[in-house]
C-alpha positions in Angstrom: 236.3 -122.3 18.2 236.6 -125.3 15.1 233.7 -125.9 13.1 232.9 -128.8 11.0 230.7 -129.1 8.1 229.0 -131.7 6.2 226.9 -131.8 3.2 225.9 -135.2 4.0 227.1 -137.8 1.3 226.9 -134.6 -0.9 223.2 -134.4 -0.4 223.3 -130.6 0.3 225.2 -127.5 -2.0 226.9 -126.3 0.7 229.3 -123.2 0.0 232.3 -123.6 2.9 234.0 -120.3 1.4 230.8 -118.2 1.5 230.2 -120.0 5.2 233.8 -119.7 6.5 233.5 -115.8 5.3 230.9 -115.2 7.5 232.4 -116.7 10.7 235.8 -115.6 10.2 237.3 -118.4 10.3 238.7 -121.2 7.3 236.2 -123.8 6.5 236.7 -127.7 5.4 234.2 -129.2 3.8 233.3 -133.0 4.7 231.1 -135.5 3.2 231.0 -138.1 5.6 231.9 -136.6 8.6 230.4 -139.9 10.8 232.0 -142.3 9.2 235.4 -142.3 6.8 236.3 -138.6 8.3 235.4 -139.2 12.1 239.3 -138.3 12.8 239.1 -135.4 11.8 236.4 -134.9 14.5 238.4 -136.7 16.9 241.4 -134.2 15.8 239.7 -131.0 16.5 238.5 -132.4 20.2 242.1 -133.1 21.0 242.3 -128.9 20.9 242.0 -126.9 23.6 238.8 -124.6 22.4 234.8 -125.5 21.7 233.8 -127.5 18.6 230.8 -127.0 16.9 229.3 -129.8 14.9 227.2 -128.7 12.0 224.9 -132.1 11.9 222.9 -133.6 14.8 222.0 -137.1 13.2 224.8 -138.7 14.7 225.0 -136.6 17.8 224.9 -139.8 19.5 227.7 -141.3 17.7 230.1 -138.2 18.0 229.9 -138.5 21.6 230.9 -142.1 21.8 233.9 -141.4 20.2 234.8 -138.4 22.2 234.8 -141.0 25.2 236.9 -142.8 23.6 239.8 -140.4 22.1 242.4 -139.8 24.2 242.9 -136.1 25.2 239.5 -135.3 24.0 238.7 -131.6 26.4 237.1 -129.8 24.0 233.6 -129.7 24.8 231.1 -130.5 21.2 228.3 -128.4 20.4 225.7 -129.9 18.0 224.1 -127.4 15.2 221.1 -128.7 12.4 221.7 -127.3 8.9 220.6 -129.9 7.4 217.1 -130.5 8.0 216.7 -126.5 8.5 217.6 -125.4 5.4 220.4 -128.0 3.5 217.5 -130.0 2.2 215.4 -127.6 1.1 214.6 -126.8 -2.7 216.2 -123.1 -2.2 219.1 -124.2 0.0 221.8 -122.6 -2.7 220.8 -119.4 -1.5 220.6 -120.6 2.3 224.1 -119.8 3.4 223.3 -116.2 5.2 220.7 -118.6 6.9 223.3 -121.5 8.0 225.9 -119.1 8.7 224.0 -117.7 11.3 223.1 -120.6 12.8 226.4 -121.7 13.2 227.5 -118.0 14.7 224.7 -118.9 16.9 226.1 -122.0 18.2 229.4 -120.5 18.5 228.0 -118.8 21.6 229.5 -118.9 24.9 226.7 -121.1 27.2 223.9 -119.2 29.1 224.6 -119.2 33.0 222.8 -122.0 34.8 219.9 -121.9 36.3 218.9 -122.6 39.8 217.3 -126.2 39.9 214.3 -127.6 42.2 214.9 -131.5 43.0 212.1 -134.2 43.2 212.8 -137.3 45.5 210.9 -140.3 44.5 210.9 -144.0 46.0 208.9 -145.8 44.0 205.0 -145.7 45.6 203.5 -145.8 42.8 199.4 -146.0 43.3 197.1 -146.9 40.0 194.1 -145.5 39.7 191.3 -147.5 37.2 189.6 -150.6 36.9 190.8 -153.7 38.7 191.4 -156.3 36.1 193.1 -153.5 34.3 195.3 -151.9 37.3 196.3 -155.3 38.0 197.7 -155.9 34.0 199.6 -152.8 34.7 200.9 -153.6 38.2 202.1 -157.0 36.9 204.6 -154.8 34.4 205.6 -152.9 36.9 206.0 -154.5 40.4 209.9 -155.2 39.9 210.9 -151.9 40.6 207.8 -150.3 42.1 206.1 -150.6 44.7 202.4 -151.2 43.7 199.0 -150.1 45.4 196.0 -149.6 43.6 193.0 -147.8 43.7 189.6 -149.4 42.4 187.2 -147.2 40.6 185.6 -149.6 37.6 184.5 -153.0 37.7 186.3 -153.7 34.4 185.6 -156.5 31.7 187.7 -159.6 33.3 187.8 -158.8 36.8 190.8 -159.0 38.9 193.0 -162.3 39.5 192.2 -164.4 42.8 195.6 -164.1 44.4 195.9 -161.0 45.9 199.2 -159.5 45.0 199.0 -155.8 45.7 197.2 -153.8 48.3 193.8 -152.2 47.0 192.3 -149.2 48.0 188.3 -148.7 47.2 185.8 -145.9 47.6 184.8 -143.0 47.3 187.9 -140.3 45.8 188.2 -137.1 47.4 191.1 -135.5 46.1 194.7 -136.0 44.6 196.7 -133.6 44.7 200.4 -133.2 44.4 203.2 -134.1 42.4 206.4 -136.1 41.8 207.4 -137.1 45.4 204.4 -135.7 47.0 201.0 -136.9 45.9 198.4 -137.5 48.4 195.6 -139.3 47.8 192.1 -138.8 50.3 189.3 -141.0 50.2 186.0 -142.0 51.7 185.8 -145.6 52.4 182.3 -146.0 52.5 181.2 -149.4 50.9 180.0 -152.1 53.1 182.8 -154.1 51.7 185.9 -154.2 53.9 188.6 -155.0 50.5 191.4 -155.7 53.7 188.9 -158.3 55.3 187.6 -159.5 51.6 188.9 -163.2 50.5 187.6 -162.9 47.2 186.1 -166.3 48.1 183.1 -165.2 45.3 180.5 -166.1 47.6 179.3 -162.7 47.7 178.5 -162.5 43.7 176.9 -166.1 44.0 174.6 -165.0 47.0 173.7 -161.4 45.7 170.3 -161.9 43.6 170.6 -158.6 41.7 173.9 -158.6 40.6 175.2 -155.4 42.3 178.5 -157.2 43.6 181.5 -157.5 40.5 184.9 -158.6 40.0 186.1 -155.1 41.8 184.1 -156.6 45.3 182.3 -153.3 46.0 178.3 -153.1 46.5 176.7 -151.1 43.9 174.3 -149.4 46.4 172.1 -148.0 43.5 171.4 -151.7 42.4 171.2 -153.0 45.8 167.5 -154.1 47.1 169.0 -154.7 50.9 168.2 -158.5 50.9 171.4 -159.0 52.6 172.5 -162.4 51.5 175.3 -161.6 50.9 175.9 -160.5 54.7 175.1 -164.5 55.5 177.4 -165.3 52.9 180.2 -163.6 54.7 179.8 -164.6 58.5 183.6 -165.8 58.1 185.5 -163.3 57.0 183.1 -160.6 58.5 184.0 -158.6 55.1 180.4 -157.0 54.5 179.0 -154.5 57.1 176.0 -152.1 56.2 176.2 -150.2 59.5 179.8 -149.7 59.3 180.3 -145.3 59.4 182.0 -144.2 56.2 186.0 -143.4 57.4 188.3 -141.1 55.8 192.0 -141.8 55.5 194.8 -139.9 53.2 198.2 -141.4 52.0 201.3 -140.6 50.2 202.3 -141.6 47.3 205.5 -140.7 44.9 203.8 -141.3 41.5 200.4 -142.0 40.0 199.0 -144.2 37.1 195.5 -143.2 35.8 193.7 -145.5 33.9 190.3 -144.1 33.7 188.6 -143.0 31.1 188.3 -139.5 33.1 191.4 -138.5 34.4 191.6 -137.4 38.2 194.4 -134.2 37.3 192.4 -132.7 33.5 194.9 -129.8 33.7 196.6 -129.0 30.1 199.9 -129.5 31.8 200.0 -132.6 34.6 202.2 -132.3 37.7 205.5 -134.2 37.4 205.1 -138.1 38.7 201.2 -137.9 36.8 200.9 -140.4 34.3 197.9 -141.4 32.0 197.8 -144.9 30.3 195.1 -145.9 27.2 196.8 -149.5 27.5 198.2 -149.3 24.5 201.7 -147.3 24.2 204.4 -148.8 26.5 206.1 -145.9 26.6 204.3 -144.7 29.8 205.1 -147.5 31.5 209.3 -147.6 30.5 208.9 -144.2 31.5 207.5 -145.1 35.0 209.9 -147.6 35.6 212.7 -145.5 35.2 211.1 -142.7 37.9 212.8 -144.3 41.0 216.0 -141.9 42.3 217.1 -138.0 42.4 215.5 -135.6 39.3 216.4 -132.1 39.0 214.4 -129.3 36.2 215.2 -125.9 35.9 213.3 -123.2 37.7 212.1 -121.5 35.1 211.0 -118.3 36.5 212.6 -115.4 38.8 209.5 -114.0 40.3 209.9 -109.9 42.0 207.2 -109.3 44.4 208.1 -105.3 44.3 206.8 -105.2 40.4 203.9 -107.7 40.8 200.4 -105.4 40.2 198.5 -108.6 40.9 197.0 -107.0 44.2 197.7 -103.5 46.5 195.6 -103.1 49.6 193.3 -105.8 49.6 192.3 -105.2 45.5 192.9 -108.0 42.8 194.3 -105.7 39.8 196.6 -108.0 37.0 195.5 -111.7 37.7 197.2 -112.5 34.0 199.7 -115.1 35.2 196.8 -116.9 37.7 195.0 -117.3 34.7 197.2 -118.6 31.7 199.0 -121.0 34.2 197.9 -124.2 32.6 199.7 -126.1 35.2 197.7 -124.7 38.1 201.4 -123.9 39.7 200.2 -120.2 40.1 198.0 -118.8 42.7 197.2 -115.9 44.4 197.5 -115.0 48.3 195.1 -113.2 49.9 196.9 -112.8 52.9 200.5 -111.6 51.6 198.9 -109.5 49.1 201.1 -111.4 46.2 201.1 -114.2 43.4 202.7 -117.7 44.8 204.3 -120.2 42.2 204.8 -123.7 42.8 208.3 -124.5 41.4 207.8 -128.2 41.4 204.6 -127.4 39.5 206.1 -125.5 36.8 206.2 -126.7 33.4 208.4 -124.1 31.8 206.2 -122.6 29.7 207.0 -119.5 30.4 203.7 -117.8 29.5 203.2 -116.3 33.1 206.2 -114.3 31.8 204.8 -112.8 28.2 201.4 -112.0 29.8 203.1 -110.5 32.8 202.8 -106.3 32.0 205.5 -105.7 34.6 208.0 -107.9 34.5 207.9 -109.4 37.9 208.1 -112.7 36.1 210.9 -113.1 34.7 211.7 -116.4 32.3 215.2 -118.0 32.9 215.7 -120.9 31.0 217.3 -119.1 28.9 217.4 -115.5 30.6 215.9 -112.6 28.2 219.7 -111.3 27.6 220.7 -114.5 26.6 218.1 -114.9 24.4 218.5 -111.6 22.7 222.2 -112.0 22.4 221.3 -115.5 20.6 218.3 -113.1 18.2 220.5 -110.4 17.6 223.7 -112.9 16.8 221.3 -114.8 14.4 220.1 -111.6 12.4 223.2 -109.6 12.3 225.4 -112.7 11.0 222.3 -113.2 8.2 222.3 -109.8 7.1 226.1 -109.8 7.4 226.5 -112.8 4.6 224.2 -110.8 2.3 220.5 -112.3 3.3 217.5 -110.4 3.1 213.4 -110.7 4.8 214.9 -112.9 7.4 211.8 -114.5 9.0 212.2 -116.0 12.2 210.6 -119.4 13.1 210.0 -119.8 17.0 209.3 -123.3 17.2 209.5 -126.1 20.8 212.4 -128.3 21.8 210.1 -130.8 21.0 207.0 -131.2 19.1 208.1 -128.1 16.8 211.5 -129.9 16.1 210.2 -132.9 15.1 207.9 -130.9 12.6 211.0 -128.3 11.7 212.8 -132.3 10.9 210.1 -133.9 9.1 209.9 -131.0 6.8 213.4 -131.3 5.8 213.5 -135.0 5.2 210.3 -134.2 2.7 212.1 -131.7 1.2 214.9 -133.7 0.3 212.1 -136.2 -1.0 211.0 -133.1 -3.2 207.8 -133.9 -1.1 207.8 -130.1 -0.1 209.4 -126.8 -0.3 211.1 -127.2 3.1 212.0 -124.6 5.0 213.0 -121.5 2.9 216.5 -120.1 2.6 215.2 -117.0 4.6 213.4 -118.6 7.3 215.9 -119.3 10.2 214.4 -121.7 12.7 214.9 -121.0 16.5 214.5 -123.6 19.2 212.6 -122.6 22.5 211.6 -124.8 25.6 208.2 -123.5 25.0 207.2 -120.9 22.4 205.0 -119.5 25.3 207.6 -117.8 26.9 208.5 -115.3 24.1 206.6 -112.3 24.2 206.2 -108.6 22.9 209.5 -107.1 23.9 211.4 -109.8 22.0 209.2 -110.0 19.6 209.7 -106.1 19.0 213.8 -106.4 19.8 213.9 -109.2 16.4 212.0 -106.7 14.3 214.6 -103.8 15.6 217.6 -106.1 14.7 216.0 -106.5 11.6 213.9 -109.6 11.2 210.9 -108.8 8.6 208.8 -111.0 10.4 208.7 -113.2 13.3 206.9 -116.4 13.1 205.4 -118.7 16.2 205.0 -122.3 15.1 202.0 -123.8 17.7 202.3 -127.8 16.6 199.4 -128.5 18.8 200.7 -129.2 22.2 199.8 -126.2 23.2 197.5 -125.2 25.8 194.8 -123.7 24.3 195.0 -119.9 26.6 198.7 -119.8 25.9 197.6 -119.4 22.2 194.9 -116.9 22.9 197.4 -114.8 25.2 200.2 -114.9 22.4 197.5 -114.3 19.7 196.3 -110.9 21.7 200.2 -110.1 22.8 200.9 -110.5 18.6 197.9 -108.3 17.9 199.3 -105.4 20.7 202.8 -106.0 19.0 201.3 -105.4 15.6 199.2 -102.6 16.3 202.6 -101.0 17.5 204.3 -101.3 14.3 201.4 -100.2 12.0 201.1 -97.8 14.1 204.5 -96.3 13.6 204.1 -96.7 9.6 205.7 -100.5 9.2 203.3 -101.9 7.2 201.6 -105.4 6.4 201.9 -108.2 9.1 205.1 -108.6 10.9 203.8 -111.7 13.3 203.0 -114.7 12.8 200.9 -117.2 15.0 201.2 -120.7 12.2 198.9 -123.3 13.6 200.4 -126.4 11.7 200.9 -130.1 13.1 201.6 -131.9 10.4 204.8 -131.1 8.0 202.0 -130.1 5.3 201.0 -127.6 6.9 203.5 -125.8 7.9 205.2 -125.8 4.4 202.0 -124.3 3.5 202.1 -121.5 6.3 205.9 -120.9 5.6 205.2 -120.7 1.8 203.1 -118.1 2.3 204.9 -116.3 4.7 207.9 -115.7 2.7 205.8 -114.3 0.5 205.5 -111.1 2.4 208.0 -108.6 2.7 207.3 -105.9 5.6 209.4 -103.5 5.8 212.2 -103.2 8.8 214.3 -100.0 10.3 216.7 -99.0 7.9 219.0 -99.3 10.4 219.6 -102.5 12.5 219.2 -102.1 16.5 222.3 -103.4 18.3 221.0 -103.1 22.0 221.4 -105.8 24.7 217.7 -107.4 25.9 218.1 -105.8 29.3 217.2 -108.3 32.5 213.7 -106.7 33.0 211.4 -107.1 30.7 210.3 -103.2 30.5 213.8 -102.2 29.9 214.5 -104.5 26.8 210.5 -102.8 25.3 211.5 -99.3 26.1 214.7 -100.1 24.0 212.7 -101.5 21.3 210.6 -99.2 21.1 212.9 -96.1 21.3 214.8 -97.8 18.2 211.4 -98.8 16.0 210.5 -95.0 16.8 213.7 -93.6 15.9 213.8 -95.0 12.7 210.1 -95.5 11.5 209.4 -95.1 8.1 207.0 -92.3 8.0 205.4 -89.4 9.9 204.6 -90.3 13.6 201.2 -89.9 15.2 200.8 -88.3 18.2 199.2 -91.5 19.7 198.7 -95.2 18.6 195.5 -96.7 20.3 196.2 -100.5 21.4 193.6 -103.3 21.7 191.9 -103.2 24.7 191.5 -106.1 27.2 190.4 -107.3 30.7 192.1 -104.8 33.0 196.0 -106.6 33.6 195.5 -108.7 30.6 195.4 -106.3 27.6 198.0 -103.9 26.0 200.7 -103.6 28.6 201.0 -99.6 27.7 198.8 -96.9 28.1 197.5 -94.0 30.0 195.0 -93.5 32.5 191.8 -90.7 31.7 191.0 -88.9 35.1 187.6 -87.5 35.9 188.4 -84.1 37.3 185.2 -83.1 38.2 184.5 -86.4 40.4 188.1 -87.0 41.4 188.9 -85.6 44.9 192.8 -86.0 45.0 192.6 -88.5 47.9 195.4 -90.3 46.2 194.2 -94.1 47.2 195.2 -94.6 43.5 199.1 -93.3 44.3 199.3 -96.1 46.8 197.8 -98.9 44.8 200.2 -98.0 41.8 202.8 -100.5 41.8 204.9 -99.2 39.5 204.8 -95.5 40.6 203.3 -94.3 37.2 200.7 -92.5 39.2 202.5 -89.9 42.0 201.2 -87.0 44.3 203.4 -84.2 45.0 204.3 -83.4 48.7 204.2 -79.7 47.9 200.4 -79.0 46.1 197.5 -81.2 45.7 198.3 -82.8 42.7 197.7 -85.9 41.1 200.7 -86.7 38.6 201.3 -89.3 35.7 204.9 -91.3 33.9 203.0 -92.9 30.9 206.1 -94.4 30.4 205.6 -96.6 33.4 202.4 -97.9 33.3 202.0 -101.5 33.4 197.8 -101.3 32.9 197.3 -103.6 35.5 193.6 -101.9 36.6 194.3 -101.3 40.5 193.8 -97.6 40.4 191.1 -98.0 38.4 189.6 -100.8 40.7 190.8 -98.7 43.9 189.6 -95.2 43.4 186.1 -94.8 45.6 184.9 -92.5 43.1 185.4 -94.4 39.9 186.7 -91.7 38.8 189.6 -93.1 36.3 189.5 -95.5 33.3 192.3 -96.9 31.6 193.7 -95.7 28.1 195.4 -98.6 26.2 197.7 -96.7 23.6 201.6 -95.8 22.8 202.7 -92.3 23.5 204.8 -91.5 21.0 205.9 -87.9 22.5 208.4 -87.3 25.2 205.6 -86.4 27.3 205.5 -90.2 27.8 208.4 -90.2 29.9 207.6 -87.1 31.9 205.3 -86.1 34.9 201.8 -85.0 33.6 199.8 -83.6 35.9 196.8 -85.1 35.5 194.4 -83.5 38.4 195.1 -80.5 40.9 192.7 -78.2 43.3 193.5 -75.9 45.6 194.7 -76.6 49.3 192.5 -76.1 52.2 193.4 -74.3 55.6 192.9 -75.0 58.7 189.8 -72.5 59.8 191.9 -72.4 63.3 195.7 -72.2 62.6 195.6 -71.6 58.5 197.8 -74.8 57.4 197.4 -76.3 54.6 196.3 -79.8 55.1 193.8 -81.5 52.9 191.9 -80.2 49.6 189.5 -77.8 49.4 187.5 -80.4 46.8 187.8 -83.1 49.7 186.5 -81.3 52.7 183.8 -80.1 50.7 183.3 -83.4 49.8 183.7 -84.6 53.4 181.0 -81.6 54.6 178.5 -82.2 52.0 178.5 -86.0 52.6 178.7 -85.8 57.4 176.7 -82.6 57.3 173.2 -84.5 57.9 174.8 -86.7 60.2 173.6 -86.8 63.7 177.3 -86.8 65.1 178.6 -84.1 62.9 176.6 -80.5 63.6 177.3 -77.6 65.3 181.5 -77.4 67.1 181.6 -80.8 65.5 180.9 -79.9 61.9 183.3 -77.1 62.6 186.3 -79.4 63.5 186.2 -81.0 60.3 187.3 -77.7 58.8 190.5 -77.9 61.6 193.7 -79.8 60.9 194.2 -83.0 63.1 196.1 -80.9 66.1 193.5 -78.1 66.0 190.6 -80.9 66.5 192.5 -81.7 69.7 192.7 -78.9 70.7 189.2 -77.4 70.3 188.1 -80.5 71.5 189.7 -81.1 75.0 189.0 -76.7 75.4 184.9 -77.7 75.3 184.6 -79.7 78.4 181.0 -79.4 78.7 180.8 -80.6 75.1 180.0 -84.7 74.5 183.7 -86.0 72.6 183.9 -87.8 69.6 187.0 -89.1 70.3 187.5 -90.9 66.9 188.2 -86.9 65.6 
């Protein structure tokens, strides 16, 4: 692995000694690295190992010249120091923080990721008014092929030639996405717009105005004088008797121009476009929407850990919920959550909210993103830097903000971002949650930072906000004091030197010791190894117990126990079969009702389940071994069969089953009896009564 520096026409005090130190390997220092020193760039790709670029301004350039240098195998990895933490008024004492961002990028790639592929053509249907769909057709029609939808009469109405087939009525649904939209309608207007001339005659004859430019009777302004029926005999356009008819078609994308949109989820489908009239970059993007597209699939989902439903009961409905992309649902008849791959934004907050782990985030994978958070804050510490503070910010909007910070730093328009905050890219900053959250503070980050920069649907913030609250509770819990986690609402650079000025303010104290475990592949793995590290080393005495913030049952504190009501619980063990992840267990040799508080996701099924309401849920950290070990949590004694003496039920649930069938019309005298008897014994004592009426159901 080469590196290469640059302090950027000396703009930034770099330190390649203090740098090179930290890597392990010898560092050159380079001024203009994209200009008078490209060969040295074009040198190092002429080796046979990685290259890691310390500037992404001329990202672009770089790879223009690695096309054209001969031998060139290497493949270039791109790393920002500059706008991160170069420019910044404190960046002489940044170089533990640009150190490990380079370690970072010297990472080997994370695996790929399966793909899901989207076929489009080029049907592209606009939605809005005419004069307006047309304007937007016109820029369009080269490469797509047009059909549009009129809802609106517009200002200018539409053009007299006819240059695009129009659709009119009423709009049932559209649903879809990239590929695959499909569009249902009503046509129910008297006016046919496939027999319509736009001759105008209609407008002229129609004394109350209710015909416009879009050729569509407004029915509510109609008074049913029908002149403009007699205007029409010709073209036989306008027909008040004709039924309404329904018809559905396929399209591969979709421009909205109305003021409403028809799709008002937080996150549109793929293909889904909406237009104000004013930015053209909707429309470059549209045009170029014609071909093969691939996107990651960002989740693995396990249907064996879902708790989202046992036995016909909804329990964790967490993922359904946050899902601002509507690619999650829930099926009644398999029992399970479905996602919608082509749906799927990549959020990633199905995963944090998810108490189990049966979705699982993949873009990266969680050991590939603790390998990249544990690489980050062992290099840091390693080079001497203290309080590192991570800042978990989008690919996107969050960059740009990270960027335009820097560049007003270097200004001496703002702090910047401080030498001990070390930013962190994410698809989405959704699709972090507790466990890594708890794994940073473990390998030693004083606090952990989430930068919303307002694209953000608005329940992803609320989940991460009640996630950070759980996390926090955790670590107060255990005696680390102060606020570890962050959730900075900034969208403007500002704001978020404001937040991070005040951040770094802070100093919370970490393990004395940094964890060095891998993020396991299942998300309760990596927080059982969090929290067996935080526990280890935790500053003070331990509690027995730390209470967590409660919540909707499956969207609250992923820990906790369950309270059992002894005296109403009659060990029928409906809650043992709704448990999906086998924290609750009955024991095949006594009637007992056991507990592994170490398993329990707190999705609410067996509290949901149980016919005798007879358990509630207990939000709260363990911090005993007990929380790993088999509690028993209810146990009676067995009941024997009155006829042969094996055990076969409880003697708390015939009672139960006595008490309630003992007035029943069907259940006195032999009968009554039976019910004391163990399934062969009914049989028997059954078929040995002949003269006695069967209930064969015993």
């Amino acid at each position: 692995m080469t590196t290469l520096i640059c302090d950027c026409n000396r703009t930034m005090p770099l330190d390649p000694d203090e740098l090179g130190r930290a890597l392990g390997e010898p560092l050159a220092p380079h001024s203009l690295l994209c200009r008078s020193q490209a060969g040295d760039f074009q040198q190092a790709i002429r080796g046979g190992g990685p290259v890691v670029v310390a500037c992404t301004q001329e990202q672009r350039l770089f790879g223009e010249l690695g096309s054209a240098t001969e031998g060139a195998l290497a493949p270039v990895r791109f790393v920002n120091i500059r706008e991160t933490g170069g420019w910044s008024r404190d960046a002489a004492q940044a170089m533990p923080k640009l150190a490990a961002l380079l370690a970072a990028a010297h990472l080997p790639d994370p695996d790929p990721v399966a793909t899901v592929t989207y076929r489009s053509a080029g049907r592209l249907l606009i939605i809005g008014p005419l004069d307006r769909a047309e304007q937007a057709a016109a820029l369009l029609d080269d490469v797509l092929q047009v059909t549009l939808f009129v809802q609106g009469e517009g200002r200018d109405g539409g053009t007299q030639a006819r240059r695009y087939p129009v659709l009119a009525g009423r709009l049932e649904h559209l649903k879809g996405r990239l590929g695959a939209f499909e569009l249902a309608w009503s046509q129910d207007n008297p006016i046919d717009l496939d027999l319509c001339t736009r001759c105008n005659a209609c407008l002229a004859a129609c004394p109350e105005g209710a015909i416009g430019f879009d050729y569509q009777v407004d029915l509510d302004r109609c008074a049913s004088h029908r002149d403009c029926v007699a205007s029409c005999t010709v073209a036989g356009a306008i027909d008040f008797q004709r039924p309404p008819r329904q018809f559905t078609e396929q399209y591969d994308l979709v421009l909205d121009l109305g003021a409403t949109p028809q799709m008002r989820r937080h996150e549109p489908p793929q293909g889904y476009f909406t237009w104000d009239g004013r930015d053209p970059g909707t429309l470059l993007r549209l045009r170029d929407m014609v071909g093969e597209f691939e996107k990651p699939k960002f989740f693995d989902y396990k249907s064996s850990l879902c708790a989202h439903s046992r036995n016909e009961t909804i329990g964790c409905n967490a993922c359904v919920d946050v899902c601002s992309a509507e690619a999650i649902r829930s099926d009644a008849h398999r029992q399970q959550i479905v996602v919608d791959p082509y749906l799927c934004a990549g959020c990633g907050a199905c995963t944090t909210v998810c108490p189990s782990g049966a979705m699982a985030y993949t873009y990266p994978r969680s050991p590939d993103q603790g390998r990249k958070l544990r690489t980050l804050l062992s290099t840091y510490a390693q080079a001497g830097g203290r309080d590192a503070v991570l800042l978990l910010h989008s690919q996107q909007g969050g960059q740009r903000l990270v960027e335009t910070l820097g560049r007003a730093a270097q200004l001496k328009l703002a702090h910047g971002v401080p030498a001990n905050v070390i930013p962190v890219a994410l698809w989405h900053v959704a699709s972090l949650g507790v466990e890594l959250w708890l794994s940073a503070v473990a390998f030693g980050a004083a606090q952990v930072a989430v930068l919303a920069s307002g694209d953000e649907a608005p329940q992803y913030l609320d989940a991460l906000a009640a996630q950070m609250e759980t996390a926090q509770s955790i670590l107060n819990g255990l005696g680390y004091d102060g606020t570890h986690l962050h959730l900075v609402r900034a969208d403007t650079a500002e704001a978020l030197d404001d937040h991070l000025q005040r951040i770094v303010a802070r100093h919370p104290p970490v393990p004395a010791q940094p964890a060095r475990h891998a993020a396991a592949p299942e998300k309760r793995a990596t927080l059982a190894l969090a929290l067996d590290h935080l526990i280890a080393h935790a500053p003070g005495p331990l509690p027995q117990e730390i209470p967590l913030p409660a919540g909707a049952p499956g969207a609250g504190a992923p820990l906790g126990a369950v309270a059992v009501d002894a005296q109403a619980c009659t060990l029928c063990m409906s809650c043992v079969s709704a448990c999906p992840a086998h924290a609750l267990q009955d024991n095949p040799q006594l009637p007992q009702l056991r507990f592994i508080e170490k398993n329990c996701v707190q999705c609410g099924l067996c509290e949901k389940t149980c016919p005798e309401d007879a358990i509630q849920l207990v939000p709260r950290l363990l911090l005993s071994e007990r929380r790993k070990e088999a509690v028993v949590l209810n146990e009676t004694q067995p009941f024997h069969c009155v006829r042969c003496g094996k055990a076969f039920g409880t003697q708390k649930g015939i009672d139960t089953m006595l008490q309630r069938l003992g007035g029943h019309a069907m259940f006195q005298g032999a009968a009554l009896e039976r019910l004391k008897m163990c399934g062969d014994c009914r049989v028997i004592d059954l078929y040995s009564s002949p003269d006695e009426t069967r209930i064969t159901d015993l």
